[in-house]
C-alpha positions in Angstrom: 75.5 6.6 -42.2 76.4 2.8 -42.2 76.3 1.1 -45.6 73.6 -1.4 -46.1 75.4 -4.6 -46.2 74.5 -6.8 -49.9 73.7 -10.6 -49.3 74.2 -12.8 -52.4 72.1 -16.3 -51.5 71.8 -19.6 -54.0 67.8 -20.3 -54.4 69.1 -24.0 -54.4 70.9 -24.8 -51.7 70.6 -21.9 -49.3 74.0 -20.4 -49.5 75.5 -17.2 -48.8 77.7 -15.0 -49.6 79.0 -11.3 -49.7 79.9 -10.9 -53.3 78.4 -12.6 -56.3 79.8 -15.5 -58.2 78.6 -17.6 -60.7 78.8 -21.1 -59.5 77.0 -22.2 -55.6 80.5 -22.5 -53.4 78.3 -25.6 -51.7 75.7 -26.6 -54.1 77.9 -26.2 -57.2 75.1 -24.9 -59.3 75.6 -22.6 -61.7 74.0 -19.1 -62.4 71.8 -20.1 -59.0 73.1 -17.1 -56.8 71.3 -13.6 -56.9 70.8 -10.5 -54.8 68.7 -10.8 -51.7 67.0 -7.7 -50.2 68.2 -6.3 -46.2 66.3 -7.9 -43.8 65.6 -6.2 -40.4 65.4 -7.8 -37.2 62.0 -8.8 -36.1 60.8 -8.0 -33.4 58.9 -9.7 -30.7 54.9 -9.5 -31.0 52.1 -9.3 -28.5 50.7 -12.4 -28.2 46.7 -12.8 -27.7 44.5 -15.0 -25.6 43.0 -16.4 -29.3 46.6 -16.8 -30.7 48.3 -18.5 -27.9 49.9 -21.4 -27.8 48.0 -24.5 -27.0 48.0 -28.6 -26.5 47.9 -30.1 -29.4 44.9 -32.2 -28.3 43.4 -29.2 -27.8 43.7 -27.7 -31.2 40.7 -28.0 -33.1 40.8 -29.6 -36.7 38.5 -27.8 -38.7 39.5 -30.4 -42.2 36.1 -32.3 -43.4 38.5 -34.8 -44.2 39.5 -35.9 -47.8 37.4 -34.3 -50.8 37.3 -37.0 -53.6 38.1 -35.4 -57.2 35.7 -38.4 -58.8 39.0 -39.7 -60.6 39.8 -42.7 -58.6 43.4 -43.3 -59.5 44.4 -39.3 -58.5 42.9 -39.8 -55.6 44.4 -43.1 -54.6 47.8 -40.8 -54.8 46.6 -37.9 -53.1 45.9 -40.4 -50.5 42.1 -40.2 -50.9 41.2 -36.9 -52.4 41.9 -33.2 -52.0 42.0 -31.6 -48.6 40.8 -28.3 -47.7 43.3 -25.5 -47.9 45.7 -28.0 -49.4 48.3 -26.5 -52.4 49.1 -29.4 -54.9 51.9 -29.1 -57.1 52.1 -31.5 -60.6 55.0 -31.1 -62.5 55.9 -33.1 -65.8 57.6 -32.4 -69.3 56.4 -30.7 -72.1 53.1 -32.5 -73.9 52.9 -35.2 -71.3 49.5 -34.7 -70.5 49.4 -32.3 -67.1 47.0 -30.4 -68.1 44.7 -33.1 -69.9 44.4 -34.3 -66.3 43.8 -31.3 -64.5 41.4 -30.4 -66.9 39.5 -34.3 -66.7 40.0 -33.6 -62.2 38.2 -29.9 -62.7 35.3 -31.2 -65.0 34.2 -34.5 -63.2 34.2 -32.2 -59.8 32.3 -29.4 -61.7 29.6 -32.2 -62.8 29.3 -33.4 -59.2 28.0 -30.2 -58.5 31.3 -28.2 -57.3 32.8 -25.0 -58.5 35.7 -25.1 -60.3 37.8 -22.4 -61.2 40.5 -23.5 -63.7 43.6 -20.5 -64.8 45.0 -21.0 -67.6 48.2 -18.7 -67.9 49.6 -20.5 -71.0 46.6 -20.7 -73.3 43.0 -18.6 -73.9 39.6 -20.0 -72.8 38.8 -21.0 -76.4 41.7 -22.9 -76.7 41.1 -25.0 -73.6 37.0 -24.9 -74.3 38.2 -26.8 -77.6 39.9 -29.4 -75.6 37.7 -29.9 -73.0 35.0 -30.7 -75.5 37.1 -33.2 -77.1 37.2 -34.8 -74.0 34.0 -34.2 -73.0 35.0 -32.3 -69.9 32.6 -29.6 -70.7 30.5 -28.4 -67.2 28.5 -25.5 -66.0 30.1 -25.2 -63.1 33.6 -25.2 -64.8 34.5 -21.8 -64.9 37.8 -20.8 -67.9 39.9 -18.0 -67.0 43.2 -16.6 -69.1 45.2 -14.7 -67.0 49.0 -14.1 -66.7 48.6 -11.2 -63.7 48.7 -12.5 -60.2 46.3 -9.7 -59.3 43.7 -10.4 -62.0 43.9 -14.4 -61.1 43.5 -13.4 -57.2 40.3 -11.2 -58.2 38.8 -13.7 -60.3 38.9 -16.1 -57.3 37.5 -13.8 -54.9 34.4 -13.0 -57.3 33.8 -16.8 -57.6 34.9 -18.1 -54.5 35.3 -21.5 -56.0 35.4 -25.0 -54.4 38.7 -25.8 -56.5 40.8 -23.5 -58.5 43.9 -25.1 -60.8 46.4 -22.9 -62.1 48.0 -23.7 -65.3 51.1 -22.5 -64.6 52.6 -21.1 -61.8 56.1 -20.0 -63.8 53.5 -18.4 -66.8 51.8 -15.9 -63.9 53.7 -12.8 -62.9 53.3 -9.9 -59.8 53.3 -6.3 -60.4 54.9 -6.3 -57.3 58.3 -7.7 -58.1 60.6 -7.1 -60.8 61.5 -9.8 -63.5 59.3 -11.5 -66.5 57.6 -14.8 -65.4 59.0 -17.4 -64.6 62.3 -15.7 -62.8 63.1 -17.3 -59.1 61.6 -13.7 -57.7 58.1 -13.8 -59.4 57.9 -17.9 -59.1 58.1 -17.5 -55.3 55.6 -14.5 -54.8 53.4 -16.1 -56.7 53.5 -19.3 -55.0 53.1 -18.2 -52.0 50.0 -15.5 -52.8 48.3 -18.2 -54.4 49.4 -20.9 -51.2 47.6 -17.9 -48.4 44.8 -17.9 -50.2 44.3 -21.6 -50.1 45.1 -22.0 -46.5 42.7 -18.2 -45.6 39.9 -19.9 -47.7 40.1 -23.5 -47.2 39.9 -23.8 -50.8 42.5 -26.5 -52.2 44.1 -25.3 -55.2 46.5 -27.3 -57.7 49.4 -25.8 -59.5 50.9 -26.9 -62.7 54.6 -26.7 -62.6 57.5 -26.8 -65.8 61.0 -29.1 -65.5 64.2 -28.3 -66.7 65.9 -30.5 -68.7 67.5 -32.8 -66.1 63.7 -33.8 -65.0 63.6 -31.3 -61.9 61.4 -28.8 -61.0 62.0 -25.5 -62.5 62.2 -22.3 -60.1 63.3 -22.1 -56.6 63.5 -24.9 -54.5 61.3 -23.7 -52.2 58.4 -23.9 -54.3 58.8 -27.6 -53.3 58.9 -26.6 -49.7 55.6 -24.3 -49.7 53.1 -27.1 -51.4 51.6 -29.7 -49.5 51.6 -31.8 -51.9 54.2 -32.6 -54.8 53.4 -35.0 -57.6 55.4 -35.9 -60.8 53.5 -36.7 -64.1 55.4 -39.0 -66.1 55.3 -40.6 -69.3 57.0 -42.1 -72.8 55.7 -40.4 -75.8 56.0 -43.4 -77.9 53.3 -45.4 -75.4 50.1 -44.3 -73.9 50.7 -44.8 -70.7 51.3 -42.0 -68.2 52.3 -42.9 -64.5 51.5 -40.1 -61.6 54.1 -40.3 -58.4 53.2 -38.5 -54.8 57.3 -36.6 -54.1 55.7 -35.5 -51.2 52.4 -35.5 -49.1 51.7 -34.1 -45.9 48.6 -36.0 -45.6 49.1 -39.7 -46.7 51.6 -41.5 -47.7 54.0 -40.8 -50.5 54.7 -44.7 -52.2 51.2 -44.5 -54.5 51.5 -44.4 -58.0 48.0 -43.6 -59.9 48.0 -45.1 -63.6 46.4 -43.1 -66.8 45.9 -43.8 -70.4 46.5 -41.2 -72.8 43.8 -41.9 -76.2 41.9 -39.7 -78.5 39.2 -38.8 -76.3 41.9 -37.7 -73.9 42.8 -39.2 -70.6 41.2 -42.7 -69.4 42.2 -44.2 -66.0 43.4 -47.4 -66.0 42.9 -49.6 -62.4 44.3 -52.9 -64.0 47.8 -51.9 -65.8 49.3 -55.2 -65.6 47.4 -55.9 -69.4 49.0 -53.9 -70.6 52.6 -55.0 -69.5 52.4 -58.3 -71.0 52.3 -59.5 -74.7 49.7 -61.8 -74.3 51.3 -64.8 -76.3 49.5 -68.2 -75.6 52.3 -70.2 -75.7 55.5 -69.3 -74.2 58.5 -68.3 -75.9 62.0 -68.5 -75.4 63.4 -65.2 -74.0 60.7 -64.0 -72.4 60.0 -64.3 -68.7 57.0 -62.9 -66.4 58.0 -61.5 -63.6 56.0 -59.2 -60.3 56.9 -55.5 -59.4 56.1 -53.6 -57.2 54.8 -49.5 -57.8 53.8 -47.3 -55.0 51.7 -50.1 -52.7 50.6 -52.1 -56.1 51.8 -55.0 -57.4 52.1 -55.1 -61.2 52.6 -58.3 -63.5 55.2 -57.1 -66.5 57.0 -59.4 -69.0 60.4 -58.9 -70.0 61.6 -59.9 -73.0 65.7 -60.7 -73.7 67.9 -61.6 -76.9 71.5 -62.9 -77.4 73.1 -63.0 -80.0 76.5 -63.1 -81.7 78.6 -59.7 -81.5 79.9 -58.8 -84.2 81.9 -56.0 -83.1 85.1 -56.3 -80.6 82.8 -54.5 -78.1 79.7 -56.5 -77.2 76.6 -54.7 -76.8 73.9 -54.0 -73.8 70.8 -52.6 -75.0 68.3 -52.3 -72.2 64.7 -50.7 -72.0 62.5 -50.1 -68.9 64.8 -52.4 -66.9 68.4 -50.9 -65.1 71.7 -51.4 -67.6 73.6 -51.9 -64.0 71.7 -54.2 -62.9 71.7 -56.6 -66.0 75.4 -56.0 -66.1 75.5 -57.8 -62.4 73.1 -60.7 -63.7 75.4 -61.5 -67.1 78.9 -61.1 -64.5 76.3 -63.7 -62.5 75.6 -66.3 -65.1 79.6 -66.4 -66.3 80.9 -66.8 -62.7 78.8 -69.0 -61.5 76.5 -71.0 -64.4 79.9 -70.8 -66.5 78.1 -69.1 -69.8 80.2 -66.9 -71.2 78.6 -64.1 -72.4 81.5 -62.1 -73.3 81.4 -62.1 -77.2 77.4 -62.0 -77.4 75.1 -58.6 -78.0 72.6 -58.7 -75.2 68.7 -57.0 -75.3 66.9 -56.8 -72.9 63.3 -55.0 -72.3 60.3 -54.6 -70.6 56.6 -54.8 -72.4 54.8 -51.6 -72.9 57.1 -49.5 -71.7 57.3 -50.2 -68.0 59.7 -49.4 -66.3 61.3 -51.2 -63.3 63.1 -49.7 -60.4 62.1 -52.2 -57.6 65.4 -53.9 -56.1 63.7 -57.2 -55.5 61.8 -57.6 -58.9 
């Protein structure tokens, strides 16, 4: 009897190998290569009349088109609203607000009429019942689940048959079927990828929550990235208010929106206008400070940015930057020496942005 041949693969990158090591040969990842099962070779299928290829003209789309969630600025970065059968992934750290929003998205659809299924995995109902009505996201149609089992979350869709379920999150829900505690590469993609058929069988968009790791990527495999349609990032400084939602990907609009949110008491507000909040307001101008245009996702954004020099008194100058790239102000000070002839070289330098913007376009 032949030995079953043992195929080590990294859930990053893709690689193989025949033995196990610690660290991806082509990735260089660490602890990112485990066991895959055999695979057998498939084989070829009878193809039937209804299944056979087609034209793509002739295909039929059987989309209403784009489902608005009644929060304007989530849908200007879903590209207009949710789509049927569409799996939406929002990642973010720790506290940032995910699922404030989700919970704001599921009770202004639920109040429009809609059934809304919303999983929490990572809290009970009582606990999010409390925070919806602090934020007055309470609904009838909103419907609180608190499950951890893949199967339990699966039947509580099928008894509701919801118009929207959110899942909060996908790395706190586990399968009976694999081995491993939640969270594990394994039970991350089976439960991805349950959760993604029954979507796409039902028509029925569905959003999951999603943890980072600590260098600000998605935690799990990689190809929880690759099953979604949709990938957004929730982002956000602790020390403002403001919170900033990003389309990664989107394979029905485009992917350069950016959807702006206030975080306050009574929980998440949209905010259409950011630019106020960008800028000081002073009425007379003052020395150091300079208003400037950038540009995030299709939006242009008026921000201030505020700079200070002064003497250094230590053999190494410093450059203190916020919001705005340290790089790139390096390159403006090598600028002014060289060519305005101001010698910057014994001076501390400050420079930052108002409210806690942050600037990445190259031409701002």
């Amino acid at each position: 009897m032949a030995k079953t041949k043992i195929d080590y693969r990294c859930r990053e990158c893709g690689w193989s190998t025949t033995k196990w090591v610690g660290q991806c040969g082509n990735c260089q990842a660490w602890d990112s290569v485990s066991e895959q099962a055999p695979t057998t070779k498939a084989k070829p299928a009878n193809i039937s009349q209804a299944n056979a290829a087609k034209p793509i003209t002739e295909v039929e789309v059987v989309t209403d088109g784009y489902q608005p969630t009644m929060v304007q600025e989530f849908d200007r970065v879903l590209g207009g609203g949710l789509v049927d059968g569409a799996a939406i992934l929002l990642s973010g750290e720790p506290g940032v607000g995910k699922s404030t929003l989700l919970l704001e998205v599921a009770s202004r659809l639920a109040k429009s009429g809609k059934k809304v299924l919303y999983v929490s995995a990572e809290e009970s109902a009582s606990q999010v019942r409390l925070r919806a009505q602090r934020t007055s996201a309470l609904s009838e149609n909103l419907y609180l689940a608190s499950e951890t089992d893949l199967g339990y979350v699966l039947g509580q869709f099928e008894q509701l048959q919801p118009d929207l379920m959110v899942v909060d999150s996908v790395q706190t829900v586990s399968s009976q079927e694999i081995d491993g505690a939640a969270g594990m590469p394994s039970q991350v993609r089976e439960v991805a990828s349950n959760l993604i058929r029954l979507a796409k069988q039902n028509s029925t968009p569905i959003i999951l929550v999603g943890h980072v790791t600590k260098d600000g990527s998605i935690a799990g495999p990689r190809t929880l990235e690759h099953l979604v349609d949709v990938v957004c990032h929730f982002e956000g400084d602790r020390q403002t208010s403001l919170r900033f939602v990003r389309t990664l990907k989107n394979r029905f609009g485009p992917t350069d929106e950016v959807g702006c949110f206030e975080m306050t008491g009574e929980g998440i507000v949209e905010v259409s206008d950011p630019s106020q909040l960008f800028v000081s307001g002073a009425t007379t101008p003052v020395s150091g400070t300079c208003i400037t245009v950038a540009v995030e996702g299709r939006r242009a954004l008026i921000a201030e940015i505020q700079a200070l020099v002064v003497k250094s008194s230590t053999p190494q100058p410093r450059r203190v930057t916020n919001g705005v790239d340290s790089s790139r102000v390096a390159m403006l000070l090598a600028v002014l020496e060289r060519r305005a002839g101001i010698s910057l070289s014994d001076k501390d330098v400050y420079v930052s942005t108002v409210g806690g913007m942050k600037i990445i376009e190259p031409a701002a």
